[in-house]
C-alpha positions as CSV (number, residue, x, y, z in Angstrom):
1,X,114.5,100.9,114.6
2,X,116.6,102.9,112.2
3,X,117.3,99.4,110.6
4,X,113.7,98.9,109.8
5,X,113.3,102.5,108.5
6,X,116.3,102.0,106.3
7,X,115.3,98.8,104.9
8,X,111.3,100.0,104.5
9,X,112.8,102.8,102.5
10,X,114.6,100.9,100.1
11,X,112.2,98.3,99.5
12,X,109.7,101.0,98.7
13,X,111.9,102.1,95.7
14,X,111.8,98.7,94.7
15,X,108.0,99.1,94.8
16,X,107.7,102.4,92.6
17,X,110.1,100.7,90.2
18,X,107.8,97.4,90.2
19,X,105.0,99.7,89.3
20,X,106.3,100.5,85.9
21,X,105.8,96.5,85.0
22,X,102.1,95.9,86.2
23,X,99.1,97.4,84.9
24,X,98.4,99.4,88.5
25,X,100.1,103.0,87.4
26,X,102.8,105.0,85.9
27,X,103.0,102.8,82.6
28,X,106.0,104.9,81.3
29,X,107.9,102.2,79.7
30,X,106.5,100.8,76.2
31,X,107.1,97.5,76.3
32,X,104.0,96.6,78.6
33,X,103.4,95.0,81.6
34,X,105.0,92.0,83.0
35,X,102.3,88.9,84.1
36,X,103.7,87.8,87.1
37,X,104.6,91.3,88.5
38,X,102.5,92.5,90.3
39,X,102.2,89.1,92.9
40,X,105.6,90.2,94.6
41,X,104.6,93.6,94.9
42,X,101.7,92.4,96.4
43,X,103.9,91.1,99.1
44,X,104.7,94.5,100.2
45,X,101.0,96.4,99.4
46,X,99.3,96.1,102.1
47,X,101.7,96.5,104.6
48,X,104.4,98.7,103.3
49,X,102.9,102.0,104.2
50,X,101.5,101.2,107.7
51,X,105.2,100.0,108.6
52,X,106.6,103.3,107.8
53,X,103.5,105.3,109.9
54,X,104.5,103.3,112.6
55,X,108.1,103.7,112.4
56,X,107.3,107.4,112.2
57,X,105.2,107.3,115.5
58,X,108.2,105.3,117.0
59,X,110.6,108.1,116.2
60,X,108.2,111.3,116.9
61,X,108.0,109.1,120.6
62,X,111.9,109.2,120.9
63,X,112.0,113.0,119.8
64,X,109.0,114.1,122.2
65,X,111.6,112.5,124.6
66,X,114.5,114.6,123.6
67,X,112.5,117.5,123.9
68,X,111.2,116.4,127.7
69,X,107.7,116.1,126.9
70,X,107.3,119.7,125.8
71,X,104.5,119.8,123.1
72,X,105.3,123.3,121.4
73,X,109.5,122.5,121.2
74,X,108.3,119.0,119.7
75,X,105.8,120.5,117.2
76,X,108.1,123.3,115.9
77,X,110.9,120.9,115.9
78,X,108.6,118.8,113.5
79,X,107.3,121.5,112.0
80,X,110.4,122.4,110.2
81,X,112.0,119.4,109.5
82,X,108.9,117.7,107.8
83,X,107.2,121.5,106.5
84,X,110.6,122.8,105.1
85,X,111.4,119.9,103.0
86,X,107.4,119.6,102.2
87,X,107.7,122.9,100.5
88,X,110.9,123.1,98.5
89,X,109.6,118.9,97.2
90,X,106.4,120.5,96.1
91,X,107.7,123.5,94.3
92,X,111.0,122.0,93.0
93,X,110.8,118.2,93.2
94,X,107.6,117.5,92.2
95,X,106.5,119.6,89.3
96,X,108.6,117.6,86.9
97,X,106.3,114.7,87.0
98,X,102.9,115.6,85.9
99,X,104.6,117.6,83.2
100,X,106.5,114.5,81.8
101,X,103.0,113.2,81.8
102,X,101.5,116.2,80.1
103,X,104.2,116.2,77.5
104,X,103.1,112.2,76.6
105,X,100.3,113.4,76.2
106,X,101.0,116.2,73.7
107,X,101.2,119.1,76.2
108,X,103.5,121.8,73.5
109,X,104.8,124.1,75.9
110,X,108.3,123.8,77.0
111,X,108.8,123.9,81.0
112,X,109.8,127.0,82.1
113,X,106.2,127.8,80.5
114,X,104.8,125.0,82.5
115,X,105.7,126.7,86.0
116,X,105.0,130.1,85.3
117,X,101.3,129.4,83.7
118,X,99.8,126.2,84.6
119,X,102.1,124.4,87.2
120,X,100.4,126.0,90.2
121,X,97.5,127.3,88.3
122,X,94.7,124.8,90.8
123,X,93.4,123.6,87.7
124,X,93.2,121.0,85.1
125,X,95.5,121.0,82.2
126,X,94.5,118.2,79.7
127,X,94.1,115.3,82.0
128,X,96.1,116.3,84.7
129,X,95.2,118.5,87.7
130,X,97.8,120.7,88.8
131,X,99.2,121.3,91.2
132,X,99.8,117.4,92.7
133,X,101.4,116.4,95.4
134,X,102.5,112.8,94.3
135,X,104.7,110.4,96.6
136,X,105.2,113.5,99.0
137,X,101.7,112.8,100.2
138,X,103.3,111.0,102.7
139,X,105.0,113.9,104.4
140,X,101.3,115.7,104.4
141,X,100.0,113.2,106.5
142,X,102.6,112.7,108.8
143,X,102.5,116.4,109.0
144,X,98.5,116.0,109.7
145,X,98.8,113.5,112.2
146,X,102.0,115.3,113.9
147,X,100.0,118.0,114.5
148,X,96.6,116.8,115.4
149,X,98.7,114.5,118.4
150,X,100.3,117.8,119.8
151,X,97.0,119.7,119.5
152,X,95.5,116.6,121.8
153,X,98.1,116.3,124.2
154,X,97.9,120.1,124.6
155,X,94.0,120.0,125.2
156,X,94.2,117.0,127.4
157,X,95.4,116.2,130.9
158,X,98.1,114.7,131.7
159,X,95.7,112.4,134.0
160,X,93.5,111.7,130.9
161,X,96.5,110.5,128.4
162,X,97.9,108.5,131.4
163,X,94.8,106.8,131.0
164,X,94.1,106.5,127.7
165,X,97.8,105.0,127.3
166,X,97.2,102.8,130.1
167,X,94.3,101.1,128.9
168,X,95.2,101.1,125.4
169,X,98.5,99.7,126.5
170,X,96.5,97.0,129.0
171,X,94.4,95.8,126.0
172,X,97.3,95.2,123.4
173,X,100.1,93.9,125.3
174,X,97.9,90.8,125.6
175,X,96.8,87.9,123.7
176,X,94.4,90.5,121.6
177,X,97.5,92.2,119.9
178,X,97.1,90.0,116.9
179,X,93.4,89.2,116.2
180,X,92.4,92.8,117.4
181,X,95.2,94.8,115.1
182,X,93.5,92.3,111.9
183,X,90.0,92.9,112.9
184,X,90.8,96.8,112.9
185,X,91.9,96.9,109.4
186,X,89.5,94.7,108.0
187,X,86.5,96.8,109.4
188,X,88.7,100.1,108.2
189,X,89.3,98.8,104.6
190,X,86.2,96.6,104.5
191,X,83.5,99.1,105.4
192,X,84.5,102.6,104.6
193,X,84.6,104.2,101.3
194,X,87.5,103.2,98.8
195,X,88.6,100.4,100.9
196,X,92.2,99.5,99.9
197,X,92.8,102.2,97.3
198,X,94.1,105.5,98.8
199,X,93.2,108.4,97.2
200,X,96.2,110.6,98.8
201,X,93.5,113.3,98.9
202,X,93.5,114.7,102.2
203,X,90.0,115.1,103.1
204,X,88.3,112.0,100.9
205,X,91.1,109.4,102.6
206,X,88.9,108.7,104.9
207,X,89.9,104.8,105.3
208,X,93.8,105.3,104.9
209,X,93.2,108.3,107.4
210,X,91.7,105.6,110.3
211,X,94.2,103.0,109.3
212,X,97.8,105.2,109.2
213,X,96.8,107.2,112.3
214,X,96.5,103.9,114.1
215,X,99.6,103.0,113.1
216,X,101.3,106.3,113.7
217,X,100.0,106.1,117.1
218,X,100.6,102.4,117.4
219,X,103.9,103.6,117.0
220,X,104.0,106.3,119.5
221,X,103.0,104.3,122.4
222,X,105.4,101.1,121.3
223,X,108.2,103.5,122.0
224,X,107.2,104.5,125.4
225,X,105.5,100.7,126.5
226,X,107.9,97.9,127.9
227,X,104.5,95.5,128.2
228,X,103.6,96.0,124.3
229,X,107.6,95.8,123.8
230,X,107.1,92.5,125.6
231,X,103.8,91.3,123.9
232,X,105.7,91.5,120.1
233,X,108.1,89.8,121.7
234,X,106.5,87.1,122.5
235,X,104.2,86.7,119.6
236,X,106.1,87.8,116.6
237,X,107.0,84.4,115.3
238,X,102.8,83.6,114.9
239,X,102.7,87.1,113.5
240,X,105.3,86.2,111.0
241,X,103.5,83.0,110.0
242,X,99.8,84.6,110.0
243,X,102.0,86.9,107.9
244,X,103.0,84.8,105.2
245,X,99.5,82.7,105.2
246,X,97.8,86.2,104.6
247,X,100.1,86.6,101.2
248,X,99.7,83.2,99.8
249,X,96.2,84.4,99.6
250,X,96.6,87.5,98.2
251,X,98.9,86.2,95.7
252,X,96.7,82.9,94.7
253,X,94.0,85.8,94.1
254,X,96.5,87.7,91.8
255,X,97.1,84.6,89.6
256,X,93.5,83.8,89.3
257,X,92.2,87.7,89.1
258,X,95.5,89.4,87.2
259,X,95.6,92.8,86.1
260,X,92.7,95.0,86.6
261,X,90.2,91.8,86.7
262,X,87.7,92.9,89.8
263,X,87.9,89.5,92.4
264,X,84.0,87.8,92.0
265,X,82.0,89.2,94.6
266,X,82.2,85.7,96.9
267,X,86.0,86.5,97.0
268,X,86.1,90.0,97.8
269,X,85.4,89.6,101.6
270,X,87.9,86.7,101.6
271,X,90.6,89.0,100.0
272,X,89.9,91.7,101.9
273,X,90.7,89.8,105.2
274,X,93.6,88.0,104.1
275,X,95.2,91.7,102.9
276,X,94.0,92.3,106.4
277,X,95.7,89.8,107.7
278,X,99.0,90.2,105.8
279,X,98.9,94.0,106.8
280,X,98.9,94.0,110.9
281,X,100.8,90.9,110.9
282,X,103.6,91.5,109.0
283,X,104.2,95.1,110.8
284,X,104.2,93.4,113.9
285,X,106.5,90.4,113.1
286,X,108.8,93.2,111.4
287,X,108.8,94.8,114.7
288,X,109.7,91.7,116.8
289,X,112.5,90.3,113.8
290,X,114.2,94.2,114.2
291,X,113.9,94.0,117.7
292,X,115.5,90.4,118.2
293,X,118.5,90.4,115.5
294,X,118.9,94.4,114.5
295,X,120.0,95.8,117.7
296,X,123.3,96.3,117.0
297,X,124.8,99.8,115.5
298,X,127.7,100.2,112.8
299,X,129.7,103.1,110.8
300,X,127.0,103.0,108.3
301,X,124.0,103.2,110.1
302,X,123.9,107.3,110.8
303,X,124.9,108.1,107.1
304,X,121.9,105.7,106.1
305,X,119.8,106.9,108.2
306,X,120.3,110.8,107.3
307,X,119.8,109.7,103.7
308,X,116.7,108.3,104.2
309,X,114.3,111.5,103.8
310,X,116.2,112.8,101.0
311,X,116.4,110.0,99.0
312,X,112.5,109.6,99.6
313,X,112.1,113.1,98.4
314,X,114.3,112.3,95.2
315,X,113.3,108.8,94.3
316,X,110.1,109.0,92.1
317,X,111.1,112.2,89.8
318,X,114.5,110.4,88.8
319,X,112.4,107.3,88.4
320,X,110.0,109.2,85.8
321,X,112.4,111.0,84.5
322,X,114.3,107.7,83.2
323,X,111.3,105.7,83.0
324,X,110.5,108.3,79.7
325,X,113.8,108.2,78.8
326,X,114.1,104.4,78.4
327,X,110.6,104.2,77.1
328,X,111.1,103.8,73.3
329,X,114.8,102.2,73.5
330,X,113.5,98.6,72.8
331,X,114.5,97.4,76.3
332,X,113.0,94.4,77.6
333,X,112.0,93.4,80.7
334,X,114.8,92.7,83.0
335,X,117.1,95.4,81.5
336,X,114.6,98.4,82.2
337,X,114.2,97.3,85.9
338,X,117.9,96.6,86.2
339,X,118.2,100.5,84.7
340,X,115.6,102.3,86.9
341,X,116.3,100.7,89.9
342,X,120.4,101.5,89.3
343,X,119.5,104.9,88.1
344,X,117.1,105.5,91.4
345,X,119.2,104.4,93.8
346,X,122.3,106.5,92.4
347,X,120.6,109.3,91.5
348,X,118.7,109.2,94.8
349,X,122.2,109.3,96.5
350,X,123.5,111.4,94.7
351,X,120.7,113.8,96.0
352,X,121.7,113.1,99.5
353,X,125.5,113.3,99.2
354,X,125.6,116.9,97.2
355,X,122.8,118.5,99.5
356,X,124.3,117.1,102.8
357,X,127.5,119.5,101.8
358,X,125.7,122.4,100.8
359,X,124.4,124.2,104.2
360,X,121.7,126.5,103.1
361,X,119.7,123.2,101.1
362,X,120.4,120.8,103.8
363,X,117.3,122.0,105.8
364,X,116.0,121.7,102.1
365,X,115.9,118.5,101.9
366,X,114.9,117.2,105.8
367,X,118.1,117.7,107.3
368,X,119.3,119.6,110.4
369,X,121.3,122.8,109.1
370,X,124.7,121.4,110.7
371,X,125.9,118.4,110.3
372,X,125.8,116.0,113.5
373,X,129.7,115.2,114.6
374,X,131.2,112.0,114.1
375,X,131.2,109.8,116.8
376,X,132.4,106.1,118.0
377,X,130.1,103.0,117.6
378,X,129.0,100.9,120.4
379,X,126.8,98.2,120.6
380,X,123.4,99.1,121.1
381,X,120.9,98.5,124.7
382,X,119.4,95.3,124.9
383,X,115.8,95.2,123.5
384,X,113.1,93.1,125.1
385,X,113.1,90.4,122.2
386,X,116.5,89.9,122.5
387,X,116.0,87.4,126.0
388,X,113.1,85.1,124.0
């Protein structure tokens, strides 16, 4: 699993830098967006997001476990790694991008002016309402969801979550994992208000509410069910294919409808479901793949996983930074991405390795206050997908 985490963080980089070339967001650069762009970034859209909520309700599983099932340790436990970080990335981390947007937009005032007088001031300054929480919207919602499962398992029985988990468990580890998972998104994106667009506004996000708490919880019970475990197992491979079938859809509806171009109404539904499609599908298949061919550990793998969160936290206020920088330098194309996404992943790592020394920020930045001692790699347990 810490594989799949890695690898779902760095393609999401990729994905913040591919914004800057399609006419979705950001649009720092001058040069204008890039035709075909946005159809491999429509490869990871729909899915990208509910992979990492499930991946996060994997690992809140494993550290429930650590704690032996005890609610309040888990909670507090969560509480400050997610809250701490949470706080210093709003107040310190964040800030700098909505005033590199308010300076493009002829904001005057230098920053130390910005944070004393409008940065937190809950209002609007020019076009831009301050202050925002940008890419750490994320960490909100996990923080939302973290909570609202402990305050659950703390009103509820242990007979009554034996028995929700139970038949939850007894309907998915079946031949309904697939069909059921795609018919859940669809009716979540299809029928509710925004659809696919999430608003990262914690109380109108109604649809990516129902949709990422699924999946955190999806995630949750993966960890602790050897049936489910054995149901991806068996059916990844269709998943994988249903997978790819869903984003030859999606992108033949990005070459036809490019841009901002609305699909024509007798499309919509069609697009709706194959997104649908391309979402539960490819999160499951990701699941089996990771679970068949990545269960193995190596030197790397704890360093890369530590310096997942801080690099998250780092990524998208060095990509604006050098997306303005690079904006009026005549750059075409290739070179810009070829800078941002150099500049991202260094800078990002950067992040990591000086905060990872420093013991007062490392809780800073979503690390534990003392760094974990070294220790020998062995090969991993045997997963369930690794007998098919």
């Amino acid at each position: 699993m810490d594989w799949l985490r890695i690898g779902a963080f760095v393609l999401l980089i990729f994905y913040h830098v591919g914004y800057n070339f399609t006419p979705w967001g950001y649009q720092t650069p001058t040069r204008g967006p890039v035709s075909w762009a946005e159809i491999p970034l429509l490869g990871l859209s729909p899915w990208r997001l509910s992979l990492l909520f499930a991946i996060s309700g994997y690992a809140s599983s494993a550290l429930l476990a650590k704690d032996r099932g005890n609610t309040g340790a888990f909670f507090r436990s969560r509480l400050a790694r997610l809250g701490i970080p949470l706080i210093f990335g709003l107040i310190v981390v964040v800030p700098p991008q909505p005033y590199m947007g308010l300076v493009n937009s002829g904001y005057q005032h230098d920053y130390i002016y910005y944070m004393l007088h409008d940065a937190f001031s809950f209002q609007k300054v020019r076009y831009e309402y301050v202050p925002r929480t940008m890419h750490l919207w994320f960490v909100v919602y996990l923080l939302a969801y973290t909570a609202i499962l402990c305050a659950v398992r703390a009103a509820l029985p242990q007979s009554w979550r034996d028995g929700i988990r139970n038949g939850v468990e007894k309907v998915l580890a079946s031949w309904a994992l697939l069909p059921l998972g795609v018919l859940f998104v669809f009716s979540v994106r299809e029928y509710l208000p925004h659809g696919w667009t999430d608003m990262h506004s914690f109380l109108n996000d109604r649809a990516a509410h129902l949709h990422y708490g699924a999946m955190f919880l999806f995630g949750f019970l993966l960890r602790q069910s050897e049936p489910l475990r054995q149901a991806i197992a068996r059916q990844w491979k269709v998943a994988a294919l249903l997978a790819v079938l869903g984003f030859a859809w999606t992108a033949s509806d990005a070459y036809f409808y490019p841009g901002n171009i609305r699909t024509p109404p007798e499309w919509r539904l069609a697009f709706c479901f194959s997104k649908s499609v391309q979402s539960w599908s490819t999160v499951i298949a990701l699941f089996g793949i990771a679970d068949r061919f990545w269960n193995y550990d190596s030197k790397w793998r704890p360093t890369l996983a530590e310096a997942v969160f801080p690099v998250y936290i780092a990524h998208q206020t060095i990509m604006v930074f050098v997306s303005y920088w690079i904006r009026d330098k005549g750059l075409t194309a290739l070179p810009e991405f070829l800078i941002l996404c150099g500049s991202v992943a260094g800078g990002s790592w950067l992040f990591y390795l000086v905060g990872r020394e420093i013991g007062p920020l490392r809780p800073l930045i979503g690390l534990k206050r003392e760094r974990p001692a070294k220790r020998d790699v062995t090969d991993g347990p045997t997963l369930a997908s690794s007998a098919t």
